[in-house]
TIZA-551740 format. One record per residue (C-alpha): residue in three letters; y, z, x. Coordinates in steps of 0.2 Angstrom, whole numbers. Each point is the difference from the previous one (the first is absolute). Layout:
REM TIZA-551740
SITE	ALA	Y	Z	X $
...
This chain:
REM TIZA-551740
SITE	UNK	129	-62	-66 $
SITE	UNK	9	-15	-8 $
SITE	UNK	-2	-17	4 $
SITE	UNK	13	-5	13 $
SITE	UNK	8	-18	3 $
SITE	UNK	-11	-11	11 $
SITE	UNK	5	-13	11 $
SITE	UNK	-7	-13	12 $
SITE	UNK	4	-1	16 $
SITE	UNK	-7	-7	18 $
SITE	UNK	5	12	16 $
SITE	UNK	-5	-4	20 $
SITE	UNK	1	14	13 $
SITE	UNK	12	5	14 $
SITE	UNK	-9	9	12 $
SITE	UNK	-15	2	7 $
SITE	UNK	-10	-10	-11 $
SITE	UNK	14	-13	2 $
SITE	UNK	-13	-10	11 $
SITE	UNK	-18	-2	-1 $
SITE	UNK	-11	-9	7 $
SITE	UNK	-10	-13	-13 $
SITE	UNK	-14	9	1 $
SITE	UNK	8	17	-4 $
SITE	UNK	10	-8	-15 $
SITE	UNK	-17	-10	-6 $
SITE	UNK	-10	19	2 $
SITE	UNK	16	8	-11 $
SITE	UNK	-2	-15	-12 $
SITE	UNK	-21	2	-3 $
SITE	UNK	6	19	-4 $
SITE	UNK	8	-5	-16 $
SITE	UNK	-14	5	-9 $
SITE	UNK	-13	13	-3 $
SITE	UNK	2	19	4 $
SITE	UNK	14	-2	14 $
SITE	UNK	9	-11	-9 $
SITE	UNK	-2	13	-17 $
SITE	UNK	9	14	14 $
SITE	UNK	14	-11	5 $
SITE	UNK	5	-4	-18 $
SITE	UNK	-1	20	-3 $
SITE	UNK	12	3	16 $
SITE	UNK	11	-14	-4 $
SITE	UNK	3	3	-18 $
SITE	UNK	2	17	6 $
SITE	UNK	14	-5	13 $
SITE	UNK	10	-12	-14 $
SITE	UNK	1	15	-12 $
SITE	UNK	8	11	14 $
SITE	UNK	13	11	-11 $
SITE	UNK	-11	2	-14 $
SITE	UNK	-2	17	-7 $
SITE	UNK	-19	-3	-5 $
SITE	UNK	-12	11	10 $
SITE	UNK	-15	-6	-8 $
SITE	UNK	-10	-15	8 $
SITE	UNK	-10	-6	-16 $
SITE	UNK	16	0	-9 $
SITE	UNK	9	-13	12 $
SITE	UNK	-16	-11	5 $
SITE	UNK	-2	-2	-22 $
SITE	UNK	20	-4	-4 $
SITE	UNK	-2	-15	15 $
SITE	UNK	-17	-7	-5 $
SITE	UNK	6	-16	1 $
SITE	UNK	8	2	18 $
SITE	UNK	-8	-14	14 $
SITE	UNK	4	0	19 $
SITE	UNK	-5	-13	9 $
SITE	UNK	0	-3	21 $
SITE	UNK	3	-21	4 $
SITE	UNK	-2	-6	17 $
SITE	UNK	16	-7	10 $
SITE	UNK	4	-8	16 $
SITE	UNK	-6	17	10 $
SITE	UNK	4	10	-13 $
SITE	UNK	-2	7	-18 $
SITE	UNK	7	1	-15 $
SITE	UNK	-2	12	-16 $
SITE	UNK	3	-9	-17 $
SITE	UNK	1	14	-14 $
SITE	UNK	-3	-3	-17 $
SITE	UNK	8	12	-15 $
SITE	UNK	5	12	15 $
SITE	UNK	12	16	-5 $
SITE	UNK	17	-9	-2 $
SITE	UNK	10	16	6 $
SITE	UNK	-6	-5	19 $
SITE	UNK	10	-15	0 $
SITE	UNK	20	-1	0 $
SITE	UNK	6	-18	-8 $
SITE	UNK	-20	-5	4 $
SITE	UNK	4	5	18 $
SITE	UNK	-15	16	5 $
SITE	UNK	9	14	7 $
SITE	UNK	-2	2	20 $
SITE	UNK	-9	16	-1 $
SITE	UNK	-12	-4	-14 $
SITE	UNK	-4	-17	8 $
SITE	UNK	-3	10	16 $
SITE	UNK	-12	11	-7 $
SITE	UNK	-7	-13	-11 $
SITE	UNK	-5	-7	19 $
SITE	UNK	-7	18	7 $
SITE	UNK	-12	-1	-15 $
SITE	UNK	-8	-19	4 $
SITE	UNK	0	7	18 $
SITE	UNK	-10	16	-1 $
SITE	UNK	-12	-6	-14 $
SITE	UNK	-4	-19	6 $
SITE	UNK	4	-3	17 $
SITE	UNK	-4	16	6 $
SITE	UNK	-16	1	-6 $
SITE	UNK	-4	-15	6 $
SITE	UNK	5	2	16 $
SITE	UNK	-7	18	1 $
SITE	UNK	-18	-7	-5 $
SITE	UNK	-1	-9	18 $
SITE	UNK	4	17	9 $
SITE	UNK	-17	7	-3 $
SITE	UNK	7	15	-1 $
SITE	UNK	-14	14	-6 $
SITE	UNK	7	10	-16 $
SITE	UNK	-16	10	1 $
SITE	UNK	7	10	15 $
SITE	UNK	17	13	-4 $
SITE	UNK	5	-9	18 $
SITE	UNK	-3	-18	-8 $
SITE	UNK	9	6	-16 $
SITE	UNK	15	5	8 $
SITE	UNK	2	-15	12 $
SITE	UNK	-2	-9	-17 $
SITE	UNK	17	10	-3 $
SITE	UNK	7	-6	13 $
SITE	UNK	-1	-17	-2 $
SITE	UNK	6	-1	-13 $
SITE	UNK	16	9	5 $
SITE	UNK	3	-10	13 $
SITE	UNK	-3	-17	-9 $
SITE	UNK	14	7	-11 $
SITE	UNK	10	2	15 $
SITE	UNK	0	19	-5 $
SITE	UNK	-2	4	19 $
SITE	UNK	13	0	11 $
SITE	UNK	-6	7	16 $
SITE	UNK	14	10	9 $
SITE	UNK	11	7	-12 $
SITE	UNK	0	17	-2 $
SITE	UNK	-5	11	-14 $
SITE	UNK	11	1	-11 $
SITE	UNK	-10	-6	-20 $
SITE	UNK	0	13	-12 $
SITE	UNK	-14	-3	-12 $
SITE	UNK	7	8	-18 $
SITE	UNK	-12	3	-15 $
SITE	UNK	0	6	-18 $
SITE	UNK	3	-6	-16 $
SITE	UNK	4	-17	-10 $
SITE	UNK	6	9	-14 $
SITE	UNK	10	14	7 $
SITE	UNK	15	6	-9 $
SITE	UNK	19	-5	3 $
SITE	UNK	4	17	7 $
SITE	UNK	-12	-1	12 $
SITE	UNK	3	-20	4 $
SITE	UNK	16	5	5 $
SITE	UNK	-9	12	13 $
SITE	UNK	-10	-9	7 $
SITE	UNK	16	-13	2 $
SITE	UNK	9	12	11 $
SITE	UNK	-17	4	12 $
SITE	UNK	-1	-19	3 $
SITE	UNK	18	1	2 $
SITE	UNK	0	13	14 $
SITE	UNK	-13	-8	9 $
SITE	UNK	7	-17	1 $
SITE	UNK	16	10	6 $
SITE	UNK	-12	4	15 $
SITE	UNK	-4	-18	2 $
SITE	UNK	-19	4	-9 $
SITE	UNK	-10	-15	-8 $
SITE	UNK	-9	3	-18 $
SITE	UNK	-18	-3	-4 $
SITE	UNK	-7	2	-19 $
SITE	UNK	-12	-7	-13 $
SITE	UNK	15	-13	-2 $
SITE	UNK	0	2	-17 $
SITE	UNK	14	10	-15 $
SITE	UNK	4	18	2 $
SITE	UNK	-1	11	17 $
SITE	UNK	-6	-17	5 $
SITE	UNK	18	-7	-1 $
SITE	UNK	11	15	0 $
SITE	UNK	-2	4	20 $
SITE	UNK	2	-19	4 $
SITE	UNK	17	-2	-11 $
SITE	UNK	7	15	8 $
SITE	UNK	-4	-6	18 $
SITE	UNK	6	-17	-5 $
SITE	UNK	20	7	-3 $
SITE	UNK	-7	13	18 $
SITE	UNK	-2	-16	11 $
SITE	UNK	14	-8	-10 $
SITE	UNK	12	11	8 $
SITE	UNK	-9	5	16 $
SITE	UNK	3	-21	3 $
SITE	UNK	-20	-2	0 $
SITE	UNK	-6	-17	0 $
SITE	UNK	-20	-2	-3 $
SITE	UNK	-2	18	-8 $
SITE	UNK	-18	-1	-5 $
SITE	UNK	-8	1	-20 $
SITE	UNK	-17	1	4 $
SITE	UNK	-12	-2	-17 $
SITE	UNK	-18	3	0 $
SITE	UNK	-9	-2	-16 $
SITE	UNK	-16	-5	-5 $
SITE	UNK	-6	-15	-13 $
SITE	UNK	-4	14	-14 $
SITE	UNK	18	8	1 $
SITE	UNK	11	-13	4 $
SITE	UNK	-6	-6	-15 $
SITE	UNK	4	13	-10 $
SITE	UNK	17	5	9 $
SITE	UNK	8	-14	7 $
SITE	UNK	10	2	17 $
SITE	UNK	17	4	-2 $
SITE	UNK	12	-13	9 $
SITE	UNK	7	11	10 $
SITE	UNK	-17	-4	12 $
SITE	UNK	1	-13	13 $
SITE	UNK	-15	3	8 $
SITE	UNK	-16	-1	-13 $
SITE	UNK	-18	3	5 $
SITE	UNK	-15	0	-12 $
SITE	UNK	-13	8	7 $
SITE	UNK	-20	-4	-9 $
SITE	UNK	-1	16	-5 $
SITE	UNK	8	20	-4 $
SITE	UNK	-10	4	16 $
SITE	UNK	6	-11	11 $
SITE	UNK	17	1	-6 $
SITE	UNK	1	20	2 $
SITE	UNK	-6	-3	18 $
SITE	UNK	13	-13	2 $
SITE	UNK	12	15	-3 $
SITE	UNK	-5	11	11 $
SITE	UNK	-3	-14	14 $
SITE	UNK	17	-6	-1 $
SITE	UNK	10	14	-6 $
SITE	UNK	8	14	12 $
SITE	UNK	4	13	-11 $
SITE	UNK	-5	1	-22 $
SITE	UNK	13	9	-11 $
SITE	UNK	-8	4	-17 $
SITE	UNK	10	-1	-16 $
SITE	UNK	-5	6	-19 $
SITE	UNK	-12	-11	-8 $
SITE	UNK	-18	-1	-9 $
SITE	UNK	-17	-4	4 $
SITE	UNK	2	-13	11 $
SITE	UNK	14	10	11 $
SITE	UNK	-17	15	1 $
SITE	UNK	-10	-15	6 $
SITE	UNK	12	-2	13 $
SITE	UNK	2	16	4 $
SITE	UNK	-18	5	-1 $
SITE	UNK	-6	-15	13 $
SITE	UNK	14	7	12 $
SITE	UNK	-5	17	-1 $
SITE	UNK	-21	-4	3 $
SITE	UNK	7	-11	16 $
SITE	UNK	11	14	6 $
SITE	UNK	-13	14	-3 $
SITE	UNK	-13	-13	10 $
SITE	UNK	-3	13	16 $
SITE	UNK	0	-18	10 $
SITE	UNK	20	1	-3 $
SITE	UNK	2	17	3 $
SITE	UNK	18	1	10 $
SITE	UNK	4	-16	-4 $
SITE	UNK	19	-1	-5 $
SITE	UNK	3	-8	-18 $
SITE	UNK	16	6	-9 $
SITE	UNK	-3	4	-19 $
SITE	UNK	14	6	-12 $
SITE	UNK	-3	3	-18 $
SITE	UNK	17	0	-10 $
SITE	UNK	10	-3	-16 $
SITE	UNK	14	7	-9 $
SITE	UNK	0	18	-7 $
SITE	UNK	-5	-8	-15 $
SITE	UNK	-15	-4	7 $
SITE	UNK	-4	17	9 $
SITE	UNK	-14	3	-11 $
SITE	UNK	-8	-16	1 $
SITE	UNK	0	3	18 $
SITE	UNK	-7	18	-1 $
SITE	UNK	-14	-6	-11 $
SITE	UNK	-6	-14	12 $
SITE	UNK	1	13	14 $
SITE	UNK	-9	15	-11 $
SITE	UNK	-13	-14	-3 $
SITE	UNK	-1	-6	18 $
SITE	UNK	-4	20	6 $
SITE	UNK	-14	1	-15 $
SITE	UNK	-7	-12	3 $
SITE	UNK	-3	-4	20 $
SITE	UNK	9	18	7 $
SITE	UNK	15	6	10 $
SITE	UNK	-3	-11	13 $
SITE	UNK	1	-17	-10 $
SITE	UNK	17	8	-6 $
SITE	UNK	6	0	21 $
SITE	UNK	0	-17	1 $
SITE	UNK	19	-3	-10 $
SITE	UNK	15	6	-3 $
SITE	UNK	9	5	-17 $
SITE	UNK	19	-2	0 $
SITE	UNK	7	0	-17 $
SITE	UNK	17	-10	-5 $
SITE	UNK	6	-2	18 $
SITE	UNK	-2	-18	6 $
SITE	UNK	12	3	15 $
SITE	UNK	-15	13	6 $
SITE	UNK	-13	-11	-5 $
SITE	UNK	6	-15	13 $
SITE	UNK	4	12	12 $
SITE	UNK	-17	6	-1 $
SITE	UNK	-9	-17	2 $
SITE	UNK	12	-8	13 $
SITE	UNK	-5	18	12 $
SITE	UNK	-18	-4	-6 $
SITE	UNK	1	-18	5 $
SITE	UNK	6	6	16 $
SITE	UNK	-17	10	3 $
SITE	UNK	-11	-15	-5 $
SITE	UNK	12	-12	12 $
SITE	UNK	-3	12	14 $
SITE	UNK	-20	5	-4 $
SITE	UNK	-3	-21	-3 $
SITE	UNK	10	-2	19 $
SITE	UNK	-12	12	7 $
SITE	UNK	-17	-6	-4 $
SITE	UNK	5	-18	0 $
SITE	UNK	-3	-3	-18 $
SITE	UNK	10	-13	-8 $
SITE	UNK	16	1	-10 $
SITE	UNK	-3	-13	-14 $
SITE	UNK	-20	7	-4 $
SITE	UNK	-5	17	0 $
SITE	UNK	-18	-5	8 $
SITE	UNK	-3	20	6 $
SITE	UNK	1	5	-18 $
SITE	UNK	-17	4	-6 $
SITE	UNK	-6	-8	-15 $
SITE	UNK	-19	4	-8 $
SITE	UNK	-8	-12	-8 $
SITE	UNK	-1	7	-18 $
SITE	UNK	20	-3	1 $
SITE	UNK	-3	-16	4 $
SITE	UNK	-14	-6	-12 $
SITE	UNK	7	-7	-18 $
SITE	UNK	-3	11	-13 $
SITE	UNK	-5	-11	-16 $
SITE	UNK	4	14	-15 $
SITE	UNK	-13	-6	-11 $
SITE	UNK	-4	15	-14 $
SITE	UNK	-17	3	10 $
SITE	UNK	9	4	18 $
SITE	UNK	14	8	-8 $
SITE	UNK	-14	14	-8 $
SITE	UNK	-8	1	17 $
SITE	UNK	13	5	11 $
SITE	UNK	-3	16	9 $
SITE	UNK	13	10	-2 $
SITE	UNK	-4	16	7 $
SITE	UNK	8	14	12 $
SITE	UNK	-17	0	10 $
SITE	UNK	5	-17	7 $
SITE	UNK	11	0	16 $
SITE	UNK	17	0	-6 $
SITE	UNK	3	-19	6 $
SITE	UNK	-14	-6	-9 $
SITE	UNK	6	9	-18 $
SITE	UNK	16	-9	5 $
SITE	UNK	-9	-17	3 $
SITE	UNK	-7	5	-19 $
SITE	UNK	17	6	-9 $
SITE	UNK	7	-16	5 $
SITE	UNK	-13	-10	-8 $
SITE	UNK	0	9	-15 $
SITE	UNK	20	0	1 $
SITE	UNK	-3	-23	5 $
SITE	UNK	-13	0	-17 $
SITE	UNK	14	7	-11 $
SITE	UNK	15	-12	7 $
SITE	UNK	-12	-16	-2 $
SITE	UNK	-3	8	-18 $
SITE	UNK	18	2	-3 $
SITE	UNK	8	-15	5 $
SITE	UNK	-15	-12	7 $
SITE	UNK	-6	-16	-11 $
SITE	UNK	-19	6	6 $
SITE	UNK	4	16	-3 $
SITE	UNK	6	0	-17 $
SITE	UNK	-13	-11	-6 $
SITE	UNK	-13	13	8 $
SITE	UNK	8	14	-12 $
SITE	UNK	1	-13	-15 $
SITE	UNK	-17	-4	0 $
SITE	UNK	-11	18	6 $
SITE	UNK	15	12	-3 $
SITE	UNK	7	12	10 $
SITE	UNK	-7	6	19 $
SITE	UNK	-7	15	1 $
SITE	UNK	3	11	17 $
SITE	UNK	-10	13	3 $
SITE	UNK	-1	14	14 $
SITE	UNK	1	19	4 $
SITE	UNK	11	9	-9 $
SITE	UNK	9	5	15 $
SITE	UNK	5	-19	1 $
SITE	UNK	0	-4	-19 $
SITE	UNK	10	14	-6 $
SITE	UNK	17	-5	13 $
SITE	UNK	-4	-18	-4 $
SITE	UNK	2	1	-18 $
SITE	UNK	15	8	1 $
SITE	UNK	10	-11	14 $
SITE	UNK	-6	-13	-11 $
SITE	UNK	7	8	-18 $
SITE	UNK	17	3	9 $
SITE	UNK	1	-19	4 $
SITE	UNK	-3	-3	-18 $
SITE	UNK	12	12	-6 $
SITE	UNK	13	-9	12 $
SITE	UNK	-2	-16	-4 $
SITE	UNK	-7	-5	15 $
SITE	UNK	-14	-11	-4 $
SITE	UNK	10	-12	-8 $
SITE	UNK	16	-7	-4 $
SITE	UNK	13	12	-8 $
SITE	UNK	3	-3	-19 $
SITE	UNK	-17	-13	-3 $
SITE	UNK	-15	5	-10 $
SITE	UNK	-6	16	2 $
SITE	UNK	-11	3	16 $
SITE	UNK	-21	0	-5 $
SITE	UNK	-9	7	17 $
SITE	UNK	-13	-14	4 $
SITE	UNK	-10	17	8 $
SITE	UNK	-7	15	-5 $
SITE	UNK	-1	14	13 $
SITE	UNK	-18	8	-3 $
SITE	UNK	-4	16	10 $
C-alpha cells in the first residue's frame, strides 16, 4: 500500500456523545493512552480509510505510522484532533457525515463503554453474564429499539467476492428493502455493502425514511476491512464472539452469500447454535444463495456441511440459487414465523433472549499455533461441539489472513497446523483448496495466496 496524503484536522460529535458529563469526558481523556487507546487508533484509522481496497491490517497500521488521535476536553463535551489522518475522509478539510459518524461509534464502544460497563459487575464467567454483556452494549448503541417488529436481515460472506456476484447480492438487498426489510452485516466491502446499496435504491422508492444499515464488526476486522459508508449504524463489539452473538441476537432471519473463511466461520457458529437441542423448533430463517456462477461454491460449502456434521445440520437452511425474488420472499414468510413464535412466548422482538447459546461459542478463541494443533476435530464429538471447533479452526485462519496478530503469528512460527480424523480432515482440506482456487482468501488480482495452515490428518 502506498503512502496516501495526510492531513490534520480537529472534529466534535453529533449525537450521543454530544454531551458528557466531565467526568465521562475526563475518564475518555485518561484513555488516550496505553492498550485502549492502541485499539481506538486501530478502529479509527480503520474508519478514515473507509473505500480502501486493502484487506490487510499490518499493511494499513505500517503506511500510517505517523497517524495520532487525540480526545481534548470541552464545555460538556469532547473533541478529537487528528494528526496525518487519511486525507480522502475529508472534503475541502470538511470530514464526511458518515465517516465522522462512525469515527464517533468507535470512541463510543471502545472508551466509554468499557468504562461505563466496568461499573455493571456484570459476571462474563457465566454464558448468561456474557450475553447480558451483549446487550449492553447493544443498547448503549441505541441498537435496541423495543417494539418494532422483526424485520433485520443479517447478510454474510465475502469481502472480496466477484462483480458478478456483487451485482447479486445488490438485487437480494434490493428485493428486501422493497418489502420494507432492514440490513445487518460485517459493515465492511463486498456482500457487506452489496445488500445495503440495493435496499438503499428499495427504501428510496418504497418512500422509507430511517431504513436501517446495521454494521457489527469487531476491532480485529474493522481494521482490516473498513466499513463501507453506506452503514449508518456501527457497533464494534470486543470480540469475533461476541459479535457473531450480536448477529444472531439482533438479526431475524441470516441470508448467506459466497465468501471464504470467515463466511464458513459464520456459517459454522449458526449451524452449532441451530443443531443446539435447546433450540430445537425454534424459527430462524437461513437461505444460502448466489448467482449460478456461484452454484458450485454453494454445493461445496453444503457437501462439506453434510461431511462433516450429517443430514441434519444440512436442515437447518435453504439453497436457492440465482433468484433473489425467492430468496426475500423466503425470509419475509420466515420472519413472519419468528414474529408469531416470539408473540407467543413473550420473547422480545429486538433480542433473541430464548435463543440458546453454549458457552464454548461464547468464549474467545485466541488462535495461537499451540490451540490451533489442539483443536478436537472429531466425528465422535456431538455435532454442535465439532461446529464450535470448525469455526475456531475456520476464526484461526481469518486472523491469519488478514489480522495484524495473526499474520505476525504465521511470520514468526509458520504456518498452523490443524489436525483431526480423517473423516473431518479429508472434506476440510478440500473446502479450503476450492477457496484458494477461487480466490477467496484474498483480494482478486494481489499477490498469489500462501495458506497460513496446513490441514494435517
Amino acid at each position: 500500500m502506498t503512502q496516501r496524503h495526510v492531513i490534520n484536522a480537529s472534529v466534535s460529535p453529533k449525537g450521543s456523545l454530544e454531551t458528557l458529563s466531565q467526568r465521562e469526558v475526563q475518564q475518555l481523556s485518561q484513555a488516550s493512552s496505553g492498550i485502549t487507546y492502541t485499539l481506538f487508533r486501530q478502529c479509527a484509522l480503520a474508519i478514515l480509510n473507509t473505500g480502501a481496497h486493502v484487506d490487510n491490517a499490518k499493511t494499513i497500521l505500517e503506511a500510517y505510522k505517523d497517524f495520532e488521535i487525540r480526545i481534548h476536553q470541552q464545555d460538556r463535551g469532547v473533541r478529537l484532533e487528528l494528526l496525518n489522518a487519511p486525507a480522502d475522509a475529508f472534503v475541502d478539510g470538511e470530514m464526511i457525515a458518515s465517516t465522522r459518524e462512525m469515527l464517533f461509534s468507535a470512541l463510543r464502544d471502545i472508551v466509554y463503554t468499557e468504562n461505563e460497563l466496568d461499573a455493571l459487575s456484570i459476571d462474563l464467567s457465566t454464558s448468561q453474564g456474557i450475553s447480558d454483556y451483549v446487550f449492553h452494549l447493544l443498547r448503549n448503541a441505541r441498537t435496541l429499539r423495543p417494539g418494532v417488529e422483526p424485520k433485520i436481515v443479517v447478510c454474510w460472506g465475502g469481502h472480496s467476492i466477484n462483480t458478478e456476484e456483487y451485482k447479486y447480492t445488490k438485487k437480494v438487498g434490493h428485493e428486501l428493502g422493497l418489502r420494507s426489510l432492514d440490513i445487518c452485516t460485517g459493515c465492511g466491502p463486498g456482500v457487506m455493502k452489496g445488500p445495503m446499496k440495493g435496499a438503499t435504491i428499495a427504501h428510496a422508492k418504497q418512500r422509507i425514511h430511517g431504513g436501517r444499515y446495521l454494521g457489527l464488526t469487531e476491532p480485529g476486522i474493522i481494521a482490516a476491512e473498513a466499513p463501507n459508508p453506506i452503514v449508518n449504524e456501527l457497533v464494534i463489539l470486543p470480540d469475533i464472539e461476541k459479535r457473531l452473538e450480536a448477529f444472531v441476537r439482533v438479526g431475524h432471519g441470516i441470508i448467506i452469500f459466497p465468501g471464504g473463511a470467515g463466511t464458513a466461520e459464520e456459517f459454522l457458529y449458526l449451524l452449532g447454535i441451530l443443531m443446539h437441542p435447546g433450540n430445537e423448533g425454534l424459527p430462524f430463517p437461513v437461505v444460502l444463495t448466489g448467482p449460478k456462477s456461484a452454484a458450485p461454491y454453494l454445493e461445496q460449502l453444503h457437501a462439506f456441511v453434510g461431511a462433516t456434521l450429517g443430514e441434519a445440520a444440512q436442515q437447518h437452511y435453504e439453497i436457492i440459487i440465482d433468484d433473489p425474488i425467492e430468496v426475500a420472499r423466503y425470509m419475509t414468510q420466515g420472519l413472519k414465523e419468528v414474529k408469531q413464535f416470539r408473540r407467543e412466548r413473550n420473547d422480545a422482538f429486538h433480542f433473541n433472549w430464548l435463543l440458546k447459546i453454549d458457552e464454548g461459542f461464547q468464549r474467545p478463541f485466541d488462535p495461537t499455533h499451540a490451540n490451533m494443533a489442539n483443536l478436537q476435530l472429531s466425528r465422535n464429538l456431538p455435532s454442535h461441539e465439532l461446529a464450535a471447533n470448525l469455526r475456531r479452526a475456520f476464526s484461526g485462519i481469518v486472523a491469519g489472513n488478514v489480522k495484524d496478530k495473526g499474520i505476525r503469528l504465521i511470520e514468526e512460527h509458520g504456518p498452523y497446523q490443524i489436525r483431526g480424523d480423517a473423516a473431518v480432515m479429508q472434506p476440510l482440506d478440500k473446502l479450503l483448496k476450492a477457496f484458494v482456487a477461487q480466490h477467496r482468501m484474498k483480494l482478486p488480482g494481489g499477490a498469489e495466496y500462501v495458506p497460513c495452515y496446513q490441514v494435517v490428518a
